[in-house]
C-alpha positions in Angstrom: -21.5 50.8 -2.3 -23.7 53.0 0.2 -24.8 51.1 2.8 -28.3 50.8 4.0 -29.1 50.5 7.6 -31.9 48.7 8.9 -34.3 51.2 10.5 -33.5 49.5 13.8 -30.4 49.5 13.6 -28.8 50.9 17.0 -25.5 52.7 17.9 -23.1 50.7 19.4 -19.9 52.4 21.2 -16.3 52.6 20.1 -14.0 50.4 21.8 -12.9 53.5 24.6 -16.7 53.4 25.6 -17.0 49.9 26.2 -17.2 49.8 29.7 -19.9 48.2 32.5 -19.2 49.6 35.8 -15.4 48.9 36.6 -15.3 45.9 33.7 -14.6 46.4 30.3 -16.9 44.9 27.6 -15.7 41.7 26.5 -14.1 41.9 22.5 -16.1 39.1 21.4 -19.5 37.4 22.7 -19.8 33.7 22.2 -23.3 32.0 21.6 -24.2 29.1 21.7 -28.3 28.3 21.4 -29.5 25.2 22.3 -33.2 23.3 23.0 -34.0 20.3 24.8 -30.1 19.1 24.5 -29.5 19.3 28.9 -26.3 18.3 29.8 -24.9 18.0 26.2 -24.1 21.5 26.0 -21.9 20.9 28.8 -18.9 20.0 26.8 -19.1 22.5 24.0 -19.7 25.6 26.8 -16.4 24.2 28.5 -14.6 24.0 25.4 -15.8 27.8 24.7 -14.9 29.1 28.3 -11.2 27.2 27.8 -10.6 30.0 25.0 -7.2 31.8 25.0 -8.7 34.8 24.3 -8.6 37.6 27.2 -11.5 39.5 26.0 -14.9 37.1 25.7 -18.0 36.6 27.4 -20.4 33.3 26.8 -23.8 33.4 26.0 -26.2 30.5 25.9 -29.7 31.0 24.8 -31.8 27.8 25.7 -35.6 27.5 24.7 -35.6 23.7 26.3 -38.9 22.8 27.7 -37.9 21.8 31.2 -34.7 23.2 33.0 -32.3 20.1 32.3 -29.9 23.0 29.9 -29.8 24.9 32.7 -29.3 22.6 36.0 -26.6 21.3 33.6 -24.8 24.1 33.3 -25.2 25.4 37.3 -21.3 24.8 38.0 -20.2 26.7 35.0 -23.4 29.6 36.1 -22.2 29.5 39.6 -18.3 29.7 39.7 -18.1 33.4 37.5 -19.4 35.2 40.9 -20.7 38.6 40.1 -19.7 38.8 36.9 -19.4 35.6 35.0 -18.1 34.7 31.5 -21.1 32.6 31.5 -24.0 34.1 30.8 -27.5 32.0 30.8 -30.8 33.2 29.1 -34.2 31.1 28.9 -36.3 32.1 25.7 -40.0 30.4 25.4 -40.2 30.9 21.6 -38.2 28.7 19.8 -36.7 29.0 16.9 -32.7 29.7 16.6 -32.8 33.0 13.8 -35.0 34.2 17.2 -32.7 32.6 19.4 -29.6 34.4 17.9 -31.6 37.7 17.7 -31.9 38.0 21.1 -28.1 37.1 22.1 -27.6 40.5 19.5 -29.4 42.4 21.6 -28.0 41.5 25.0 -24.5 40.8 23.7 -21.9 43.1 25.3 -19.0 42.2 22.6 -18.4 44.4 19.4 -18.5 40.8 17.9 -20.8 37.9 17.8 -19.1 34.2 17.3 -21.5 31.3 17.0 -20.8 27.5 17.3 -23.1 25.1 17.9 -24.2 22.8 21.3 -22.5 19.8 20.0 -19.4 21.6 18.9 -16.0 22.0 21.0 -13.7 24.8 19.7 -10.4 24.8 19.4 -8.2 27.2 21.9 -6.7 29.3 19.8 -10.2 30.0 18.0 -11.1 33.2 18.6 -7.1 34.7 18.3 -7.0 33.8 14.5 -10.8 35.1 13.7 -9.6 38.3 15.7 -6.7 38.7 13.5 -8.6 38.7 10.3 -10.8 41.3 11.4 -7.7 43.2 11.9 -6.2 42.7 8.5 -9.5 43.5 6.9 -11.8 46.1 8.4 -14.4 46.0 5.9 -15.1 42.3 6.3 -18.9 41.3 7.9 -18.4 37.9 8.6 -15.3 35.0 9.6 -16.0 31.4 8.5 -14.0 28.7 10.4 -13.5 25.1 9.7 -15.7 22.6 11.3 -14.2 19.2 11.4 -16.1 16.0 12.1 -15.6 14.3 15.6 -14.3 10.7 14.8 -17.4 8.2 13.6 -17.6 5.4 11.6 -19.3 6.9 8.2 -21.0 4.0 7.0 -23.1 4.4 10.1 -23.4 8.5 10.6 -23.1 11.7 8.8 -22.0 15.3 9.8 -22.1 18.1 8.9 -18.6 19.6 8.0 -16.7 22.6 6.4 -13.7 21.8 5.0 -12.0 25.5 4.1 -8.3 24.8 1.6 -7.2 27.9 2.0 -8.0 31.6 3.1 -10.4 33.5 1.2 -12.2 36.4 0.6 -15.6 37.3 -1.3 -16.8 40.6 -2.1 -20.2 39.5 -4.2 -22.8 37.2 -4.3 -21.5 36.1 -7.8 -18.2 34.7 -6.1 -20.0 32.0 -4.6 -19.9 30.6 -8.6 -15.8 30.6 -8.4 -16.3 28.7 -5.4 -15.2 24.6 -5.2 -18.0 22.0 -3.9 -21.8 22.2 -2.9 -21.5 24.3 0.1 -19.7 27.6 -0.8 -18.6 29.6 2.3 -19.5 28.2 5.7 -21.7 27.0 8.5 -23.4 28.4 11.6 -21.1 26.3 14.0 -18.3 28.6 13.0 -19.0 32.0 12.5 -17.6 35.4 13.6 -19.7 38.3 12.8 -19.5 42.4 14.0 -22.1 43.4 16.0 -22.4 46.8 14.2 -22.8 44.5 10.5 -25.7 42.4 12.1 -27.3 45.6 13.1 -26.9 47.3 9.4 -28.4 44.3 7.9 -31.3 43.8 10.6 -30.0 41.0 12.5 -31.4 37.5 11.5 -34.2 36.5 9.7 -36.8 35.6 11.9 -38.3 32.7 8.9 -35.5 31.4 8.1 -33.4 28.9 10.2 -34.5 25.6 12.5 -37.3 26.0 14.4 -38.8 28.4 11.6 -41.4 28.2 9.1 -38.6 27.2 6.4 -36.6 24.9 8.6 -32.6 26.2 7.9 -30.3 29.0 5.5 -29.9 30.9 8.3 -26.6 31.3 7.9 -26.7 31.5 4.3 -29.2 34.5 4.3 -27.2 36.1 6.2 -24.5 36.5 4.4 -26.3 37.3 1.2 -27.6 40.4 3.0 -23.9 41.3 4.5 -22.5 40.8 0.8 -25.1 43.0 -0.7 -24.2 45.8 1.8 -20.9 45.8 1.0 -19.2 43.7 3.5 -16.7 40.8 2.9 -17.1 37.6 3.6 -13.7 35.5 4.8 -12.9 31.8 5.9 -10.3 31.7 7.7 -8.7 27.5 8.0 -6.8 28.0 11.0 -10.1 28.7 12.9 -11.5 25.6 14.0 -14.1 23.5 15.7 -14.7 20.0 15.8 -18.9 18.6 15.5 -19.9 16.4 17.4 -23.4 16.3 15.9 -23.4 12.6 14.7 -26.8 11.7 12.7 -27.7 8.3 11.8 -27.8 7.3 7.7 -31.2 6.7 7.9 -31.8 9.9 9.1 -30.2 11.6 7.1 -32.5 12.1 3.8 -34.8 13.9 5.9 -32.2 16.7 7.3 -31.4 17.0 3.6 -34.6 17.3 2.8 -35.3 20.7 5.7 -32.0 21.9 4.3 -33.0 21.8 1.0 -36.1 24.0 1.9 -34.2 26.9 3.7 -32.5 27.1 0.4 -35.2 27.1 -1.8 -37.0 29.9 0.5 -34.0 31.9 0.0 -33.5 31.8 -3.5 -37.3 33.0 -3.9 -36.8 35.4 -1.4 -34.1 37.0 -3.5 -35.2 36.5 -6.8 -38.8 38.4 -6.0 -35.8 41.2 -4.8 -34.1 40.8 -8.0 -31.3 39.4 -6.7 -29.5 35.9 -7.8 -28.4 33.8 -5.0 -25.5 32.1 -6.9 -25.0 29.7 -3.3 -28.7 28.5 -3.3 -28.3 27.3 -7.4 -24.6 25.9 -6.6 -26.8 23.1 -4.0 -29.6 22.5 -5.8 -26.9 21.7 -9.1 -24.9 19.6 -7.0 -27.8 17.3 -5.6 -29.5 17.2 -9.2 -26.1 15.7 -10.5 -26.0 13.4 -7.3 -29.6 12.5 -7.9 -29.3 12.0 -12.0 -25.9 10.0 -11.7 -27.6 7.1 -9.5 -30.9 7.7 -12.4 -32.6 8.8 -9.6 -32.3 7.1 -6.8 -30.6 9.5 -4.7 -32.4 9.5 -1.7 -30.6 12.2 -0.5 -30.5 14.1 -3.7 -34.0 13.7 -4.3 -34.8 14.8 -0.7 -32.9 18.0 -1.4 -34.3 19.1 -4.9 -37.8 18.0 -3.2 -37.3 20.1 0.0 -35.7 23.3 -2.4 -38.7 23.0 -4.5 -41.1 23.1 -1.5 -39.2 26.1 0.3 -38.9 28.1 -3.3 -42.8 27.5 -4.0 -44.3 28.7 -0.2 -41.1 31.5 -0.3 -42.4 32.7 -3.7 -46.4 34.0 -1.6 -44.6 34.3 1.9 -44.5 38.4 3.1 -41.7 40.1 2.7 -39.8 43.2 3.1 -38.3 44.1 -0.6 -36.8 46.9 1.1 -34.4 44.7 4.0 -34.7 41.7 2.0 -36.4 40.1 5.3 -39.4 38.0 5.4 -42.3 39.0 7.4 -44.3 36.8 9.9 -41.9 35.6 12.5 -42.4 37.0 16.1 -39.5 38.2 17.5 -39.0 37.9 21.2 -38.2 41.1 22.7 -37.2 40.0 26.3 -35.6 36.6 27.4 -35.0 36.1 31.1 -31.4 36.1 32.1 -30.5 33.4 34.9 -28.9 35.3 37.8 -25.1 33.9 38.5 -25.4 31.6 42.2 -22.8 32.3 44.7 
């Protein structure tokens, strides 16, 4: 398949150009975006900067309202000295598909690995994500597994990704060979090359929390990497625990915004003539859930209503047939980067 770059796409060096001054570029560039969580994040930027990886750098992107995130994080700011691992930026807009576009633009690494501001990685992460990458150089994307932190279920939920065994997919229609709701992965572990993000245009600025179609940033993501030809692989022994407990109560209505980044991503693809097979998997599984219990799902029904919201406003929202992206979200162009203390 020919790939089609994004017209702002940029060049990014090969690994004997990665150099800043006397330091070498870091292999991979964590980031973690966060809002309004202060010291929270704490724990999940120790667990990142704990790695047993040589080559990283740590990015966190806050777009809090006050400077909590960032008092929070001083210590860790202050104890890299002129050239940290830890790397602070403060964006105004929010909205995380913004959020992560900026991180792409300032990242250093030739790869981008996400987890989340409630997450705490695993040591070893980033080792077995960089040997996948080396066993398959046409892949775009590494899914890890997220476990759930210890919680009594009756009481919270979490959001998990439970991965059986490595795999591979090579097309949107493998997501239909695929066991349970969720398909591939989630945002909290996800290793992507810089130069595949910048082929495919980075992320949708609609799409995702803080956005006018609440979450699928992930998901859209890899649509766009699949239909350009890259691979897609989850990889078990990469892992990361969530800490992102959510009340039961609560829960309906997170379903509900999830549902609605689907649904805006089915449209989306569908007026590009393209099926997203992952967006139909979820809105089958929470129509079973929902007719099983004769309708009184809550959390099925908030789904199939939130999917049926997002595909109706994604079916009239601009878009770019071209780059598959929609049109509408501002992206920021500049974030200010906290200089490290000494």
């Amino acid at each position: 398949m020919t790939r089609r770059l994004h017209p702002k796409a940029r060049r990014r060096p090969g690994p004997g150009a990665l150099k800043v001054g006397h330091h070498e570029r870091p292999l991979f560039s964590v980031v973690i975006c966060t809002r309004n969580r202060g010291a929270s994040v704490v724990p999940a930027a120790r667990s990142v900067l704990a790695t047993r990886h040589p080559s990283f750098e740590l990015l966190v992107v806050d777009q809090s309202d006050d400077a909590s995130t960032q008092e929070a994080l001083a210590p860790l700011l202050s104890a890299g000295g002129r050239d940290p691992l830890l790397r602070f930026f403060h964006l105004s807009r929010p909205g995380k598909s913004n959020a992560l576009n900026v991180a792409l633009r300032h990242a250093r690494g030739r790869f981008l690995a996400l987890t989340d501001d409630d997450c705490e990685c695993d040591s070893e992460w980033l080792r077995h994500v960089e040997r996948a990458f080396e066993r398959d150089l046409t892949l775009g994307c590494v899914f890890g597994e997220v476990r759930a932190a210890p919680h009594d279920s009756a009481i919270h939920s979490v959001s998990i990704n439970h991965i059986p065994a490595p795999l591979t997919i090579r097309a949107v229609r493998d997501w239909l060979k695929m066991p349970g709701p969720r398909n591939f992965g989630i945002g909290a572990a996800m290793v992507l090359p810089a130069a595949a993000l910048d082929a495919v245009g980075g992320w949708d600025p609609c799409i995702g929390p803080g956005t006018a179609f609440g979450s699928g940033d992930d998901h859209d993501l890899v649509v766009r990497l699949l239909l350009h030809g890259y691979g897609v692989h989850l990889c078990p022994e990469a892992q990361v625990v969530h800490h992102g407990l959510r009340p039961r109560q609560q829960g309906a209505a997170e379903v509900e915004r999830i549902g609605r980044g689907f649904g805006a991503c089915f449209a989306k693809y569908l007026r590009c003539r393209v099926v997203y097979y992952g967006s139909l998997r979820m809105l089958a599984f929470f129509l079973r859930r929902a007719a099983v219990r004769l309708f009184k799902s809550e959390r099925g029904l908030s789904f199939v209503r939130g999917w049926a919201c997002g595909f109706g406003r994604g079916l009239f929202h601009r878009l770019d047939h071209a780059h598959h992206l929609y049109v509408g979200g501002q992206v920021p162009r500049t974030a200010t980067e906290a200089a490290p203390r000494t």
